[in-house]
N, C-alpha and C positions, 0 to 999 in steps of 0.2 A: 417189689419193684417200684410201688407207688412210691414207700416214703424213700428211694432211694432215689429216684429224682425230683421227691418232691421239696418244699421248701419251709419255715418254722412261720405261723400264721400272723406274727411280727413284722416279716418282711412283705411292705409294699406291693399289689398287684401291680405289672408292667402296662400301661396303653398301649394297646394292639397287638397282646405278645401273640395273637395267633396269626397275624401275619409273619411273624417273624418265624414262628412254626412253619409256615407255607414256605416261605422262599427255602428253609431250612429242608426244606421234604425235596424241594424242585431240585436245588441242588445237589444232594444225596443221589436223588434218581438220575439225575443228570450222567451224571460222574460213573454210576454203579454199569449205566446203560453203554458208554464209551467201552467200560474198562471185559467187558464182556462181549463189547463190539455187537450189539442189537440194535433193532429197529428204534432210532428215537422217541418213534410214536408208543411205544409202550409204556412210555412215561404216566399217560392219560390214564392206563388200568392200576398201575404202581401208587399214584399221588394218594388215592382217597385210604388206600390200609393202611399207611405210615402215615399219613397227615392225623388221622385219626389216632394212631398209640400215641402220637408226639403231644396230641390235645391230651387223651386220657392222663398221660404221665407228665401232665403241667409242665411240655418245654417250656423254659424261659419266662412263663408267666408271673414270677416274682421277683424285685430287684433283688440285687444280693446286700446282702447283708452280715457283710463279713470279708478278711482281709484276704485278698489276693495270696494262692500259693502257688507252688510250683505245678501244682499237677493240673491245673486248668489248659492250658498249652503244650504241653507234653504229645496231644497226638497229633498235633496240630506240623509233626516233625513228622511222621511220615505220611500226613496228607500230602503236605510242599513234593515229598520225592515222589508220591503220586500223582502229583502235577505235571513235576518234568518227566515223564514217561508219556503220561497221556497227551503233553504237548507234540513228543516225536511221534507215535502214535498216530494221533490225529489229522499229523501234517503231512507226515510222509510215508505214514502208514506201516511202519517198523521202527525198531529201537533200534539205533544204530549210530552213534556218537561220530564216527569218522568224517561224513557229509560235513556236519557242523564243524569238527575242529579244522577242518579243511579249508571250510570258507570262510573261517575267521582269520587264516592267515594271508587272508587277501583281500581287497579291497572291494565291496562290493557291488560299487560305482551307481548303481542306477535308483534314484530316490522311490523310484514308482514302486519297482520290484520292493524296497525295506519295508516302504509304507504298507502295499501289499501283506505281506509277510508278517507285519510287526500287531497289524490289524488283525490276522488269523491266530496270533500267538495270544492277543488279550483279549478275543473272544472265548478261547480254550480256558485260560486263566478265569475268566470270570466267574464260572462256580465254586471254585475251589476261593475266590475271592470273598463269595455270598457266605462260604460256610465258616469262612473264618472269621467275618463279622457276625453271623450269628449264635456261633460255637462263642464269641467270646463274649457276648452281651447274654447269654443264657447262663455261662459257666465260671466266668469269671468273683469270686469272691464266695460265689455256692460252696461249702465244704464239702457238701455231697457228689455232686457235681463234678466236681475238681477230682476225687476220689474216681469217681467213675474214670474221668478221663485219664488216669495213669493207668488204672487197670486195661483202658483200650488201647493205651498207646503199643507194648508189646505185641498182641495179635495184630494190628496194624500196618506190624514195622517188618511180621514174618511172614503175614499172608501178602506183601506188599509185591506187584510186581516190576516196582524198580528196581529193589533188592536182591528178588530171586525169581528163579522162573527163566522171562526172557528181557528183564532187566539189565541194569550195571554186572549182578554177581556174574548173569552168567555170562558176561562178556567179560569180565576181569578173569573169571577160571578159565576158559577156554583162549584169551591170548598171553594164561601164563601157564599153561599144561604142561608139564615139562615134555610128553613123549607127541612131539611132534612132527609132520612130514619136512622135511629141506625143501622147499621151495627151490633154491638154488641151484642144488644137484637136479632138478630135472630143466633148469633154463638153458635153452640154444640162443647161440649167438645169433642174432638175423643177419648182421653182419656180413657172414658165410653164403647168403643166400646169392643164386648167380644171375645173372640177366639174362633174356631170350636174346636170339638171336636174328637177326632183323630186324624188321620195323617194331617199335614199342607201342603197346595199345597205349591210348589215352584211358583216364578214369574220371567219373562221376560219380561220386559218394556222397548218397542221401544220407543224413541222420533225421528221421522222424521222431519229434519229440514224445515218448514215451508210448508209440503205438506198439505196442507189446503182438504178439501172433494170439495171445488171447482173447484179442477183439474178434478175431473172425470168429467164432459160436457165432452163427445168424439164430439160433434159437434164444441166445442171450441179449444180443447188440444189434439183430437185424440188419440191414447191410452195410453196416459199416466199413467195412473191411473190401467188399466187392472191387473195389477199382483193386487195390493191393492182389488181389484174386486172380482179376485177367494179367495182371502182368507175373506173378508166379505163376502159371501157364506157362509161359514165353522162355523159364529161366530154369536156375539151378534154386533150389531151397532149400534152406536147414530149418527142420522143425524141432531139434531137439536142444537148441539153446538155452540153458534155465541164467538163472543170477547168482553170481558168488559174492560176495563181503570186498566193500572196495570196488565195485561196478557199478555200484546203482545211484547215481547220477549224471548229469550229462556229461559232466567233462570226464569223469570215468571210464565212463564208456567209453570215448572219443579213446581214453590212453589205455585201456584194453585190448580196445580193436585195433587200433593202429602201429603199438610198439609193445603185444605181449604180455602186459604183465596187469595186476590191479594198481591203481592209484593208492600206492605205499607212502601216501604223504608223511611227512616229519611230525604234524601236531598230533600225536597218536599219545597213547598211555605216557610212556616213558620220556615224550620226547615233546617241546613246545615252542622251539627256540627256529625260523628262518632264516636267523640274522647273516651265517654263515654261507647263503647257497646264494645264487642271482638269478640262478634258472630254475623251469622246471622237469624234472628228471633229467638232468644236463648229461647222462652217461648211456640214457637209454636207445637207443637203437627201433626208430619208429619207421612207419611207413614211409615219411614223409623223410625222412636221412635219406631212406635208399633211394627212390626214386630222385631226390636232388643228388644225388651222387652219379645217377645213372642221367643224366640232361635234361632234367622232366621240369617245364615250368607251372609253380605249383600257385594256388590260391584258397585261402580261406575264409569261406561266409557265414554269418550268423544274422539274424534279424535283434538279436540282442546286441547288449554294448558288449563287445571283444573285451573290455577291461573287466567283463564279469567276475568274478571269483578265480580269476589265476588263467583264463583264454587265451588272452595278448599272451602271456608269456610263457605259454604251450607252444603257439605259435609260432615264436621271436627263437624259441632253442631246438626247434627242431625243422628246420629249413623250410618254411615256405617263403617262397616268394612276395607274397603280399596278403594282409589278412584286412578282411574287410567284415564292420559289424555295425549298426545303429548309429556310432559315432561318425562313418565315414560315406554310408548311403541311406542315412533315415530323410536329411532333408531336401531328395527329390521325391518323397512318398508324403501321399496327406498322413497326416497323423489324427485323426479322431480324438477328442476330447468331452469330457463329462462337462458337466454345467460345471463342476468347480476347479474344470482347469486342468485336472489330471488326466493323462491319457488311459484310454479306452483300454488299451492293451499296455501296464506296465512296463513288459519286458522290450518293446520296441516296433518295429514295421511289422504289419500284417506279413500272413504267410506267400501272400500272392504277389505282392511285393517283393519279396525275398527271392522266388521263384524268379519273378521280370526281371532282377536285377543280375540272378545267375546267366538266364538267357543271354544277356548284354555279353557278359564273360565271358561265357563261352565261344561265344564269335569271336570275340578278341582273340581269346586264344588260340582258337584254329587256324585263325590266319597268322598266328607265327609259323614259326620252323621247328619247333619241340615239341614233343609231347607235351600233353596237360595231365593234371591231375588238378579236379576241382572239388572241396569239401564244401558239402551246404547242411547247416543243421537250422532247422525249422524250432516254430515254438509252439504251435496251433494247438496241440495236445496237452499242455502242460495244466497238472493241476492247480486250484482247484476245482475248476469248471472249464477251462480250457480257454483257446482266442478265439473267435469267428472272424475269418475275414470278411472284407465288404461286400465283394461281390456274391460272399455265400449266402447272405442275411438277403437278399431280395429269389434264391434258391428256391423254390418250395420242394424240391425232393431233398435237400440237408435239411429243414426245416421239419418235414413232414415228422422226423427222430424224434424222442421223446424228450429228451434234455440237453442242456447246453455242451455239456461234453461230448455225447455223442455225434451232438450238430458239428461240434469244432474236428472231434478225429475225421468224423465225414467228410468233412471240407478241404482238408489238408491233402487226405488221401485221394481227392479228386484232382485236386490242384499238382499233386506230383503225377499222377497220369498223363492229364493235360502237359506239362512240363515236357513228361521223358517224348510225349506223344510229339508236341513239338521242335524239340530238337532233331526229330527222327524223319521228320517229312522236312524238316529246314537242310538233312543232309549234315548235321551237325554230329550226328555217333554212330559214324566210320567208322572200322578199327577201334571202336569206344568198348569200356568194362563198366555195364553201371549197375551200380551196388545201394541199392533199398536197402535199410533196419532203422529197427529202434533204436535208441542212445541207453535205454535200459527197461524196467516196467516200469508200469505208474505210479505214481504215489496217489495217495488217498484225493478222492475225486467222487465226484458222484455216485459211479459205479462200482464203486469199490469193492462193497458185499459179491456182488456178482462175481467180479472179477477172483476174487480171493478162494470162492467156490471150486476154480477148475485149477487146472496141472497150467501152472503159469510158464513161459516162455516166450521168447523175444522174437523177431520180425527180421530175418535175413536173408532175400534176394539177391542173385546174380544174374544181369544179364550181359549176354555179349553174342557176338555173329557165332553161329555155328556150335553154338552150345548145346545140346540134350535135352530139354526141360524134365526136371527129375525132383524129387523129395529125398531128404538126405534124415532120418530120424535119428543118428549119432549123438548119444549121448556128450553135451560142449557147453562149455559158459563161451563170455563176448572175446575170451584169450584167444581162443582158435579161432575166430573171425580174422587175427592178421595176418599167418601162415595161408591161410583158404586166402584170404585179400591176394598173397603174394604169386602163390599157382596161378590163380585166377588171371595175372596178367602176364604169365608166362614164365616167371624165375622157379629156378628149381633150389630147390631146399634138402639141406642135409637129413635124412631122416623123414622128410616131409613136417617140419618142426621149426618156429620160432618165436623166442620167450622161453611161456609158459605154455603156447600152445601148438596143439597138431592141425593140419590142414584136414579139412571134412571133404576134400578132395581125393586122400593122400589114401581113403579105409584104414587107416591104422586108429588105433583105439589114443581118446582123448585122455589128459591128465583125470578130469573130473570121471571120463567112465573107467581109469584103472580104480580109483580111493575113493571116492563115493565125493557129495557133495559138501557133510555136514564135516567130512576131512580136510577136506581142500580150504572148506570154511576158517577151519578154527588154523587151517598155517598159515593161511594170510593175517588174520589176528595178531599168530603170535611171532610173524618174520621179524628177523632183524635186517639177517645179512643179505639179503636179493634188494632191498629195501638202501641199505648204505651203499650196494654196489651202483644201483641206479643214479643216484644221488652223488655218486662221488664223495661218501665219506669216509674217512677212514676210521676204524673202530677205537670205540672207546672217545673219541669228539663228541 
């Protein structure tokens, strides 16, 4: 093994090659500790046994002395594709390409958010950065060396987990399996769905950003979760919501819950082209249709910019009345900024904020003559440490929490208490339907490890006059949250069914509790035709 990395006593000793061994160790352990998802901190026990064979086996200690071949870089091909793995990985806490080709076909308007984002992408990058300067300054020109590194390029490329495992491969096998479920044949038109008779309840529909039902463990997260607590008391609950493929992010979720089906966007495997469409899901049949259909005047809020990755024109095609985001109420809210300028919170107003601003609307609204329907999605949760708003940071029970994220879910979910608390003693939800959950789980955040330990599942509340308070543990991804949305305000439904999903009002058994989840998974992967229907495309365009 010595003289197989070692070098001919010809070639020049390197100045400092054992630093160059060290960052070489750091980065190895770095990388090995992600890709196995461990404590960072083990890095510390890890350094001194490998730092040490690196020293015994003279890494890079001699210049090379000899001409450049092909096999010095050879593994350095499936380092890079264990890069992009460990960047999805790391960010969002799963491989899952659809998020990304989604948001690439749309504009992603807000500088803070890229920079954000762009910051977390080249700090992930940076070991795999170290190692490829040091991999090439030790190997480069070495014959020996060079040899090694073809010989490792193979095992590298099959024990790789971008390749295989829970990589590319096996998302390329599973959206082209050939014996797949129809999606199609089990969608109901919502369409068909009828309206009560009398007076129509109004609705208020929280989206909390990524407050998953998994934060409540107080053995885990401690009281996190408590305000969310007393108000499930009050309501109806689904505890058995998990996450299907095409849900898990915010605007997902949003066209989940609201029109049935996963966000079947176009920039998928086969397909990369928006140039033909203007809208999004222009054929879909969402909450927000029927209710405009039925005289309901609708609004929609976000404390981020509405032109986020494709919002505005969720929005614009499926009838709300007026949508309102960062662009159109950030500058009545201080904005907090860092010494260099940048705001405190990328994505836009604090959550309290956001809250005061719904307040305002919602009096507007009442005091028309129509029904409301008011959407508000929050950003307090979002990883990778979450926002604090201002008035939480002077808190000392948010405070008291041990981390930033937990401070931030604490805060939010105080703040929507507060919220529902006030419009309730303002006389403001009368005849009101309000509806708490998550937009989907978290992605990679603080608590990550924790959170990945337990039976993950989303956050879905219903309150309204005269309701039961009840636990509902029905097997359901966020499909069946718009069927349940539409009972909930009083329309009756064919089947008790629309979309993709059943109402957890309705006791009949969900799409995901007839076929299991990892089914339901892989025909969303591999849909075509529920996908062009939505869309308005015709087959074969």
């Amino acid at each position: 093994m010595l003289k197989l990395w070692g070098s001919d006593r010809s070639e020049p000793t390197r100045s400092y090659w054992m630093i160059w061994a060290a960052i070489f160790t750091i980065a190895v352990l770095n990388i090995a500790l992600k890709v196995v998802d461990e404590d960072p901190n083990l890095i510390f026990y890890g350094f001194p046994p490998l730092f040490l064979i690196l020293l015994a086996l003279g890494f890079g200690r001699r210049f090379a002395n000899g001409h450049p071949t092909i096999g010095w870089w050879l593994p350095l091909i499936p380092v890079a594709m264990l890069m992009i793995w460990c960047v999805f990985i790391q960010i969002f806490g799963h491989f899952s390409p659809a998020p990304i080709l989604f948001h690439f076909q749309y504009e992603m308007e807000s500088k803070g958010v890229m920079i954000s984002v762009a910051f977390q992408i080249l700090l992930e990058m940076l070991p795999f950065a170290l190692i490829y300067v040091c991999w090439r300054q030790a190997a480069r020109g070495h014959r020996r060396m060079q040899m090694f590194g073809g010989l490792i390029a193979v095992p590298l490329l099959v024990f790789n987990p971008f390749t295989f495992g829970i990589g590319i491969g096996n998302y390329l096998m599973r959206a082209y399996a050939s014996d797949q479920l129809s999606l199609i044949h089990h969608f109901s038109e919502p369409s068909m769905a009828i309206k009560p008779q009398g007076r129509q309840p109004n609705l208020i529909h929280i989206y909390l950003e990524s407050t998953e039902r998994t934060l409540w463990d107080e053995s885990l997260f401690g009281k996190t979760s408590t305000p969310l607590k007393r108000l499930e008391a009050l309501g109806f609950s689904a505890t058995g919501i998990t996450e299907s493929e095409k849900t898990n992010w915010t605007l997902a979720g949003h066209v989940a819950s609201y029109c049935g089906t996963p966000l079947l966007g176009l920039g998928t495997i086969d397909r990369n082209d928006f140039g033909h469409v203007n809208a999004l899901l222009p054929e879909a049949v969402c909450l927000s249709d029927i209710l405009a259909r039925d005289g309901y005047a609708l609004t929609f809020m976000k404390g981020a910019m509405l032109e986020f990755a494709g919002t505005d024109g969720f929005v614009a095609a499926h009838n709300y009345h007026k949508g309102l985001g960062y662009g159109e109420i950030g500058a009545h809210y201080p904005t907090p900024v860092t010494t260099f300028g940048m705001r405190i919170n990328p994505w836009g107003i604090d959550d309290e904020d956001l809250f005061d601003a719904a307040f305002k609307e919602i009096t507007t609204l009442s005091s028309g003559k129509k029904p409301f329907g008011l959407t508000v999605t929050t950003i307090g949760g979002h990883s990778p440490k979450g926002y604090i708003s201002r008035s939480c940071l002077a808190d000392a029970d948010v405070m008291s929490l041990p981390n930033q994220t937990l401070q931030a879910f604490y805060c939010t979910n105080k703040l929507t208490e507060a919220f529902i608390d006030k419009a309730a003693k303002a006389g403001l939800l009368e005849n009101t339907v309000v509806v708490v959950q998550s937009d989907h789980l978290a992605m990679r955040n603080e608590i990550f490890r924790q959170l990945k330990s337990k039976e993950r599942r989303n956050t879905f509340i219903i309150l309204k006059d005269g309701i039961t308070p009840s636990l509902n543990a029905t097997a359901a991804t966020m499909v069946d949250a718009y069927p349940t949305l539409l009972e909930a305000l009083g329309y009756t439904l064919p089947n008790g069914s629309a979309g993709l999903g059943v109402s957890l009002l309705s006791g009949r058994k969900t799409l995901v509790g007839q076929v299991g989840l990892d089914r339901l998974n892989d025909a969303i992967l591999s849909d075509r035709d529920l996908r062009d229907k939505l869309w308005g495309i015709q087959p074969g365009i």
